[in-house]
VMD Tcl script that draws the C-alpha trace (Angstrom):
set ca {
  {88.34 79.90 116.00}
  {90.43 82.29 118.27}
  {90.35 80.23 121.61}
  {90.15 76.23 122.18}
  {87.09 74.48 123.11}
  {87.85 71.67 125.94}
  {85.75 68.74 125.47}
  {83.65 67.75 127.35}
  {81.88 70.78 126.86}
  {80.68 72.63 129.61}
  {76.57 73.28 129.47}
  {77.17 76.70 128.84}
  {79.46 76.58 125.68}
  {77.18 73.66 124.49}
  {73.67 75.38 124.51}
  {75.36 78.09 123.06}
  {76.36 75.89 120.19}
  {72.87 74.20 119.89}
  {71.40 77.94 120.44}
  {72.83 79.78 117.24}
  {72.65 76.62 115.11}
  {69.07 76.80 115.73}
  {69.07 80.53 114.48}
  {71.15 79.53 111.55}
  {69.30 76.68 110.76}
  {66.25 78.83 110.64}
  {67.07 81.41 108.58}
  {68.32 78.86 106.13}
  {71.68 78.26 106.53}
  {72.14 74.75 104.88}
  {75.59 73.75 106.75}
  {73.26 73.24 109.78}
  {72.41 69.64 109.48}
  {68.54 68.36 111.24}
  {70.14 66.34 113.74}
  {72.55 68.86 114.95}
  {70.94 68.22 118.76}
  {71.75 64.89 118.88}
  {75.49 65.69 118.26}
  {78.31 64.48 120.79}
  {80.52 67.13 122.04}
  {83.35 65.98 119.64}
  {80.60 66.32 116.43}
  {79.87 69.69 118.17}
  {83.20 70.98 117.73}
  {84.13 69.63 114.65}
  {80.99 70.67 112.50}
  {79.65 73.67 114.36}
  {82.32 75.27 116.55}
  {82.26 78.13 113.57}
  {79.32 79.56 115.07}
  {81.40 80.48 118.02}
  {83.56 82.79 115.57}
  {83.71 86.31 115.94}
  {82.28 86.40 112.57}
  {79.18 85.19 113.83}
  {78.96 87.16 117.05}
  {75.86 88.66 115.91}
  {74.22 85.29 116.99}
  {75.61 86.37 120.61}
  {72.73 88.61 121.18}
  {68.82 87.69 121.58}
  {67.29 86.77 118.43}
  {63.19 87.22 118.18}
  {61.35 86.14 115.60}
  {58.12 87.63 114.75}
  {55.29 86.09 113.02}
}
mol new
graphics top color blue
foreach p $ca { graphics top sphere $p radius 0.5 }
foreach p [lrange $ca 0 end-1] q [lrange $ca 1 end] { graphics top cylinder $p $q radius 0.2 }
display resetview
């Protein structure tokens, strides 16, 4: 993770969280536990701050899903 993440975590940096967990979580990524919404901001950070990585800054743009 390049920059710290303050907790409490602001509503912004913690839908963004919950928002590309969701993606992952969806396309199958197992390290995305089903109760990842109920999360405090401290399990936030330490399970699923990743996401924020610039390895995952694909998730940073829309995602659709077509059926």
């Amino acid at each position: 993770m390049n920059k710290k993440i303050v907790i409490p975590l602001s509503d912004k940096t913690r839908a963004e969280i919950l928002r590309r967990c969701e993606i992952l979580q969806y396309m199958g990524d197992c390290s995305i536990m089903s109760d990842f919404y109920e999360s405090s901001d401290q399990e936030l950070v330490e399970n699923y701050s990743w996401v924020l990585d610039e390895e995952h800054s694909d998730l940073a743009q829309p995602f659709n899903i077509t059926i």
